[in-house]
Residue frames as a rotation matrix with the C-alpha (Angstrom) as fourth column:
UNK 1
0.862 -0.494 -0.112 22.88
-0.034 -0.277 0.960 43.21
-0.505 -0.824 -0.256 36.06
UNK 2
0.747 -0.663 0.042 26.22
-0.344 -0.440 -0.829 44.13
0.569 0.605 -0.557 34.60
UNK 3
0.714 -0.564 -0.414 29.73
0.694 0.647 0.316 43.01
0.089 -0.513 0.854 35.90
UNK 4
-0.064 -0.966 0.250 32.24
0.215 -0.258 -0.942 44.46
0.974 -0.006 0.225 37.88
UNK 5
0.737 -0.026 -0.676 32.76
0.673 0.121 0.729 43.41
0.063 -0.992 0.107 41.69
UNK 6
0.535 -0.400 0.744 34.85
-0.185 -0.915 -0.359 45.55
0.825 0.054 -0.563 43.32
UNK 7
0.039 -0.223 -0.974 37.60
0.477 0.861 -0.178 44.53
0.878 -0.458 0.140 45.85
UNK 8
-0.825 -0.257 0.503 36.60
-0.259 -0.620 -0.741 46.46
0.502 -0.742 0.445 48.69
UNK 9
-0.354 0.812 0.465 33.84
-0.915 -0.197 -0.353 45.31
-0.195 -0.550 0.812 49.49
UNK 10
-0.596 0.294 0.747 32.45
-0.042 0.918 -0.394 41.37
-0.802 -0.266 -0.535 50.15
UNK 11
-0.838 0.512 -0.192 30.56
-0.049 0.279 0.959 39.95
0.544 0.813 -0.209 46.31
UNK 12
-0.470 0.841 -0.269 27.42
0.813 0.531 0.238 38.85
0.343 -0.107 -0.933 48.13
UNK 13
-0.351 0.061 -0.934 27.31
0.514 -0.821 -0.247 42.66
-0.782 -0.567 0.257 49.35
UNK 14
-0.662 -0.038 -0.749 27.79
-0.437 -0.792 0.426 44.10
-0.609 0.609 0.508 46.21
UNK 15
-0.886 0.464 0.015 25.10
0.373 0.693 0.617 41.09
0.275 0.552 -0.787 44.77
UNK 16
-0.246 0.723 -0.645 22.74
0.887 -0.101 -0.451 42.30
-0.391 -0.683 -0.617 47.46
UNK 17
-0.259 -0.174 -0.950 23.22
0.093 -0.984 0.155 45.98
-0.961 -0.048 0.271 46.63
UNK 18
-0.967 -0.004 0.256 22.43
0.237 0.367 0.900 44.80
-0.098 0.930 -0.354 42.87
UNK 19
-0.738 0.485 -0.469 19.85
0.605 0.783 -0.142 43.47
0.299 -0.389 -0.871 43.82
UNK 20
-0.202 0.345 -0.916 18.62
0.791 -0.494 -0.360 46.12
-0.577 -0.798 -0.174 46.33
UNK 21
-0.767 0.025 -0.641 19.11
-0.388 -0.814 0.433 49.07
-0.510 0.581 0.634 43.15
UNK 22
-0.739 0.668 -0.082 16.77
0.240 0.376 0.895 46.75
0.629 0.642 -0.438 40.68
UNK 23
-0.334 0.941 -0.057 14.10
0.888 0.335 0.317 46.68
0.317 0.056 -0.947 42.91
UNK 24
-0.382 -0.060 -0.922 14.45
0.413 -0.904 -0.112 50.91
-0.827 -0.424 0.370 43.90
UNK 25
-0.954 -0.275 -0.123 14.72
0.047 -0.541 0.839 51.05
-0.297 0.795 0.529 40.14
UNK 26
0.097 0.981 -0.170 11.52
-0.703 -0.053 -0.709 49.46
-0.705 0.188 0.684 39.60
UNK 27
-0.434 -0.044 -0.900 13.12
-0.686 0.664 0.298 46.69
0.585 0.747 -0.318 37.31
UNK 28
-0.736 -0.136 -0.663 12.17
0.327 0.786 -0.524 44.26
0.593 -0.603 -0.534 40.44
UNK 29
-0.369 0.647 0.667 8.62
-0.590 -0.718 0.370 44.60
0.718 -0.257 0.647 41.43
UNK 30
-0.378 0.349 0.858 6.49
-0.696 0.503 -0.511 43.05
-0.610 -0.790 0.053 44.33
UNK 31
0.688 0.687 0.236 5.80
-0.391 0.624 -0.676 39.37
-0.611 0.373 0.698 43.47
UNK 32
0.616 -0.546 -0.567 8.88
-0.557 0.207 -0.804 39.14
0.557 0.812 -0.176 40.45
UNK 33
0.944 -0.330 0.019 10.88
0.311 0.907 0.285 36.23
-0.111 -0.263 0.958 40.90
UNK 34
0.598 -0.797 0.083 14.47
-0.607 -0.383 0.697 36.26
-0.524 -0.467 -0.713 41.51
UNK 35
-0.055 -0.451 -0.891 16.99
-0.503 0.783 -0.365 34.48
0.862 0.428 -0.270 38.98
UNK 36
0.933 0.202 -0.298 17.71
0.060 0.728 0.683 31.60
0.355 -0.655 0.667 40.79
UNK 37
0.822 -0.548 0.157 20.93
-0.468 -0.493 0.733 31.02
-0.325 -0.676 -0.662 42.40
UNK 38
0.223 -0.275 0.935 22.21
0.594 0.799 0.093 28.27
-0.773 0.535 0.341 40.38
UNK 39
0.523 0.138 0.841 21.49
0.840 0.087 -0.536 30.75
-0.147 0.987 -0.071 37.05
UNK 40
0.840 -0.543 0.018 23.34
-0.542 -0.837 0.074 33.99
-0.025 -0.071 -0.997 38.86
UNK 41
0.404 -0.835 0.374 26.20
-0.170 0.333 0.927 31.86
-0.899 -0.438 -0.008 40.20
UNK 42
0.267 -0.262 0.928 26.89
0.632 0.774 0.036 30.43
-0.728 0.576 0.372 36.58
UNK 43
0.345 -0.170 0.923 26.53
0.719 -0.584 -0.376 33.63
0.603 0.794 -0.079 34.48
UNK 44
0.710 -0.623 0.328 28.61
-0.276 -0.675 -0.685 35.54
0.648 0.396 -0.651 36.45
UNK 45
0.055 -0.742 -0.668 30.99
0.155 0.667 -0.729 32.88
0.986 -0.063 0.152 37.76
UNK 46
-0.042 -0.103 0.994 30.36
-0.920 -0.385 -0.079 32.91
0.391 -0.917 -0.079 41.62
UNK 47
-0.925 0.016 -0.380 29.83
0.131 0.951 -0.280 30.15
0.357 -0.309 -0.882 44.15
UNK 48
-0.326 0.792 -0.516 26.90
0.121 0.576 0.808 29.27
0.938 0.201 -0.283 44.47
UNK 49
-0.034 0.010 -0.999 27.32
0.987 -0.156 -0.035 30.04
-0.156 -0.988 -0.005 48.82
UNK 50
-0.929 -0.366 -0.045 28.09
0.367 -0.930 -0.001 33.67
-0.042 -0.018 0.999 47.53
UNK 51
-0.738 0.662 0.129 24.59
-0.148 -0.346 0.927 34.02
0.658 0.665 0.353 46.08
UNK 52
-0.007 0.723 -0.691 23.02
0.497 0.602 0.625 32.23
0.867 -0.340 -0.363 48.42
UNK 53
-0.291 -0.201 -0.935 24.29
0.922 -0.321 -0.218 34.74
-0.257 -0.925 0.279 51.31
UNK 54
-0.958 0.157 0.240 23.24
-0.070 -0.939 0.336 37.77
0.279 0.305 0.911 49.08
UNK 55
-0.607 0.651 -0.455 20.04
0.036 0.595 0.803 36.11
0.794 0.471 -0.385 48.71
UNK 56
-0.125 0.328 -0.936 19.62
0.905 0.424 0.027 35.14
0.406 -0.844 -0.350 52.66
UNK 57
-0.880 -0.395 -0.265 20.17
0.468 -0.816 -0.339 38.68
-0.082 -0.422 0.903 53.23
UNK 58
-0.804 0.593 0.047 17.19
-0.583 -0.801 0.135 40.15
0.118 0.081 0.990 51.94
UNK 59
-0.077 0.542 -0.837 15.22
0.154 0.836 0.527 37.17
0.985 -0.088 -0.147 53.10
UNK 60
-0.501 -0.338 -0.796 16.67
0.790 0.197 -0.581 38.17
0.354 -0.920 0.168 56.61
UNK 61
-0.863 -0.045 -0.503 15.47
0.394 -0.683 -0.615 41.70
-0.316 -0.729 0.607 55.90
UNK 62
0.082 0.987 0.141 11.84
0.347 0.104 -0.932 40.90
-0.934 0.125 -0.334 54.85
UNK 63
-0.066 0.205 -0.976 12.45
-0.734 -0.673 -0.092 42.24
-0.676 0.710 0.195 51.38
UNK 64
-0.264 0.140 -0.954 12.45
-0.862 0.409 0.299 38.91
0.432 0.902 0.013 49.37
UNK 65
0.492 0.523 0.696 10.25
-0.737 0.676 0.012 35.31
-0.464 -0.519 0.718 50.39
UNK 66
-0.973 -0.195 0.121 11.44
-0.152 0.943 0.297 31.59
-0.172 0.271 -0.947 49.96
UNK 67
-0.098 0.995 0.000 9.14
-0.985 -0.097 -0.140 30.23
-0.139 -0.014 0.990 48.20
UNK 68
-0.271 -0.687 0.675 9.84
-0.344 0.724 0.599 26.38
-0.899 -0.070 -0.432 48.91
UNK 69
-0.104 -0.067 0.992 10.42
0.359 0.928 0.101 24.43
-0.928 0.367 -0.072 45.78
UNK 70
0.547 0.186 0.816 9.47
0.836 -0.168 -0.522 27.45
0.040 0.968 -0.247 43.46
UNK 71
-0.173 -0.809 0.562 12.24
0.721 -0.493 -0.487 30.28
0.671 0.321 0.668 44.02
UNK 72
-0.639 -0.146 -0.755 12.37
0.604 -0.703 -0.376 33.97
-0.476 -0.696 0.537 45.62
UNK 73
0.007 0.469 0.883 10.36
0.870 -0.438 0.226 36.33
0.492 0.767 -0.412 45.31
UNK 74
-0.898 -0.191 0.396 9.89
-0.044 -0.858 -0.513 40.15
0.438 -0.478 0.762 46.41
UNK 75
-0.817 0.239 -0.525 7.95
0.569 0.184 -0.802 41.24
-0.094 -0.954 -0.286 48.83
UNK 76
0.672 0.448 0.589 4.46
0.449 -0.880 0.157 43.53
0.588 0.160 -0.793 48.86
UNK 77
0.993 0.116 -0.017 6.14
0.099 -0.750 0.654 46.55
0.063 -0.651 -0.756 50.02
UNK 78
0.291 -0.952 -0.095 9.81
0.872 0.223 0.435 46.11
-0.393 -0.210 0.895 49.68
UNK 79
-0.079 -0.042 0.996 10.30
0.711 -0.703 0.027 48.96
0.699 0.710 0.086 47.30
UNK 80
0.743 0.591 0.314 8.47
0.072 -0.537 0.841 50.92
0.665 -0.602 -0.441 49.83
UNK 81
0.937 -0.277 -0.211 10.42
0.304 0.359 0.883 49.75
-0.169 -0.891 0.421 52.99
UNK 82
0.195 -0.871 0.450 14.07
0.979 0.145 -0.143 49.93
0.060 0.469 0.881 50.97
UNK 83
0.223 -0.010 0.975 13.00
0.298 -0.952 -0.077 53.86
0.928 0.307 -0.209 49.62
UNK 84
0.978 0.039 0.203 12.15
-0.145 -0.569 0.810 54.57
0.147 -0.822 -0.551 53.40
UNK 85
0.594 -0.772 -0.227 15.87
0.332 -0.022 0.943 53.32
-0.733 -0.635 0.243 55.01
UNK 86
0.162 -0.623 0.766 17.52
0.980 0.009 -0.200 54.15
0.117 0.783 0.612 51.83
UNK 87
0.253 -0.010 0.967 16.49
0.162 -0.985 -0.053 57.86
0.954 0.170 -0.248 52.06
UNK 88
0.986 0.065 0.155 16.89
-0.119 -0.385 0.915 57.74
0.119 -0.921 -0.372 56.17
UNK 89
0.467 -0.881 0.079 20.53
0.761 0.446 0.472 56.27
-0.451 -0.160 0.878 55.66
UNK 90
-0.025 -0.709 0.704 21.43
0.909 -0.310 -0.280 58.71
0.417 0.633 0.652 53.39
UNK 91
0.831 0.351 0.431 20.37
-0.064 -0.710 0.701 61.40
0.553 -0.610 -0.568 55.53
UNK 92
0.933 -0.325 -0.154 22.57
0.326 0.582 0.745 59.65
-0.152 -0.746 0.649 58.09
UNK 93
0.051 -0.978 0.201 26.04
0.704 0.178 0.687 58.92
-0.708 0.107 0.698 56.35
UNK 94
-0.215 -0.369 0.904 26.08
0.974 -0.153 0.169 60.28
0.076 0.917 0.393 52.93
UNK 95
0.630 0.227 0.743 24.48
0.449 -0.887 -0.110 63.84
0.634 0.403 -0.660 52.92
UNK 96
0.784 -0.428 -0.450 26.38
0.095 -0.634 0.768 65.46
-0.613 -0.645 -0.456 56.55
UNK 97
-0.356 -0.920 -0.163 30.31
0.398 -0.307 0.865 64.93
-0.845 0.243 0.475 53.92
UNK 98
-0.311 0.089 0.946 28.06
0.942 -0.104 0.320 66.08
0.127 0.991 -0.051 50.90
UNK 99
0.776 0.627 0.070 27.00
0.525 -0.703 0.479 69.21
0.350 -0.335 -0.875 52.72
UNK 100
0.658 -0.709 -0.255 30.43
0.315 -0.048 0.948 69.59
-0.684 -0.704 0.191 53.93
UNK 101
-0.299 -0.728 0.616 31.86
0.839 0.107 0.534 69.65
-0.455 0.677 0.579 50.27
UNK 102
0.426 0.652 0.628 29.23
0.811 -0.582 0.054 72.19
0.400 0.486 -0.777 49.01
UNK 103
0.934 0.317 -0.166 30.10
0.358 -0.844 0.400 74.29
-0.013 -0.433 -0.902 51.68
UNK 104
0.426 -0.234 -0.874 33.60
0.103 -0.947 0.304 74.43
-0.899 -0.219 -0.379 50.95
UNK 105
-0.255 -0.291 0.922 33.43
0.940 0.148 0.307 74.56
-0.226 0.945 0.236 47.63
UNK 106
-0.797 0.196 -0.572 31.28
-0.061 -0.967 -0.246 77.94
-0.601 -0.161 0.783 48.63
UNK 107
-0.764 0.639 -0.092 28.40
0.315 0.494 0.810 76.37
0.563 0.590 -0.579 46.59
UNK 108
-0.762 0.645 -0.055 24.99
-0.237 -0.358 -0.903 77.82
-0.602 -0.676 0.425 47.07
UNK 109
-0.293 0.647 0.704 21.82
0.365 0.756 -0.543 76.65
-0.884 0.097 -0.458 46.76
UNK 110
0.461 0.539 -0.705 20.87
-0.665 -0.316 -0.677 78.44
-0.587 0.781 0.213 43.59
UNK 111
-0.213 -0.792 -0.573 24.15
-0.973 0.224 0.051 77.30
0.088 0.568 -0.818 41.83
UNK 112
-0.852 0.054 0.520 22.99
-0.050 0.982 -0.182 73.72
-0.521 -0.181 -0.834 42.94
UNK 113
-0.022 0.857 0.514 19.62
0.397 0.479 -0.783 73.69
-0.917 0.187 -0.351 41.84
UNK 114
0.541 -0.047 -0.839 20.47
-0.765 -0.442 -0.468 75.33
-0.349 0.896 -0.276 38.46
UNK 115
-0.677 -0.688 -0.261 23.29
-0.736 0.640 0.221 72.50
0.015 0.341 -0.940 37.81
UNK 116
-0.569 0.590 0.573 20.27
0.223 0.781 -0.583 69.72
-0.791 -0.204 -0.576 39.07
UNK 117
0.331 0.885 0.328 18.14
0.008 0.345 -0.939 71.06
-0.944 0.313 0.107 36.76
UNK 118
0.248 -0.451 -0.857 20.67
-0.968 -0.085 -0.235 71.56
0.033 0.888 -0.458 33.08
UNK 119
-0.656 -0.754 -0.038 22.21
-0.742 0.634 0.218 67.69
-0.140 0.172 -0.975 33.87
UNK 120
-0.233 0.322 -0.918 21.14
-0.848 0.395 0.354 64.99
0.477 0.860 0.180 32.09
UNK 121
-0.730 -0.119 -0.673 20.65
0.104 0.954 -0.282 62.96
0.676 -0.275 -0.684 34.77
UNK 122
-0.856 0.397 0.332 18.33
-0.514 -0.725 -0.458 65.18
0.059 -0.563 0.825 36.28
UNK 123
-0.596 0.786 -0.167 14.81
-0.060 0.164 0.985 63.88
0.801 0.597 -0.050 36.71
UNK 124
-0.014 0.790 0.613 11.98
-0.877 -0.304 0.372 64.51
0.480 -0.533 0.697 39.01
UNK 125
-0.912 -0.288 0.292 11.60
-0.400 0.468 -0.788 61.93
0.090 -0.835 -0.542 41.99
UNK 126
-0.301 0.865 -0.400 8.34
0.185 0.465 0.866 59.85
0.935 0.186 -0.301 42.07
UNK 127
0.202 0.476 -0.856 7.93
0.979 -0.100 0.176 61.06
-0.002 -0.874 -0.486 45.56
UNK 128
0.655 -0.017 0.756 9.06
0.317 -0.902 -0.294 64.46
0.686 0.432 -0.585 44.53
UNK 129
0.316 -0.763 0.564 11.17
-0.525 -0.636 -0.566 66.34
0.790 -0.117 -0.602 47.09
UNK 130
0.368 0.016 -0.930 12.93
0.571 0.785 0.240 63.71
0.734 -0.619 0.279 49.96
């Protein structure tokens, strides 16, 4: 995980959201332990309550287990569960002002899918089209 909170948004958000990308990425699989809170809080200077609310969060939303006395871990399925609301949220909020810009930029779909497929960030989806 890399530094640089941002002051618009609440640290234990943007921890969560860390947090919440690792295990989309696949760096954070079902079963992988979670630093502890003690070893985030120290390497990148938080309290210790900050982590621990990032933490409770995805405990709250079934994506990571207390495991008493031996740490967090992910969930089977979290990955799974995340992709699904991740792709239904964006659906939600994020595509209706990205659909809005396209159109008036006058952007058509070719011109999109010709730019998607020349940029270097391009790459094929593991579920293929969402």
């Amino acid at each position: 995980m890399s530094v640089g909170w941002n002051d618009n948004t609440p640290i234990y958000r943007q921890l969560k959201e860390r947090v919440v990308g690792m295990m989309l990425d696949g760096v954070l699989k079902a079963g992988d332990a979670l630093p502890s809170v003690r070893s985030i809080a120290a390497e990148y200077q938080l309290n210790p309550i900050t982590v621990s609310k990032a933490y409770q969060e995805l405990v709250d939303e079934n994506l990571v287990e207390k495991r008493r006395g031996i740490g967090m871990y992910v969930t089977e399925g979290a990955s799974e569960k995340l992709l699904s609301t991740e792709r239904e949220r964006f659906i939600r909020e994020e595509w209706p002002a990205m659909v809005e810009r396209i159109r008036r930029l006058g952007l058509n779909l070719e011109q999109l899918l010709r730019a998607a497929a020349v940029s270097p960030d391009a790459s094929p989806s593991p579920g293929g089209a969402a």
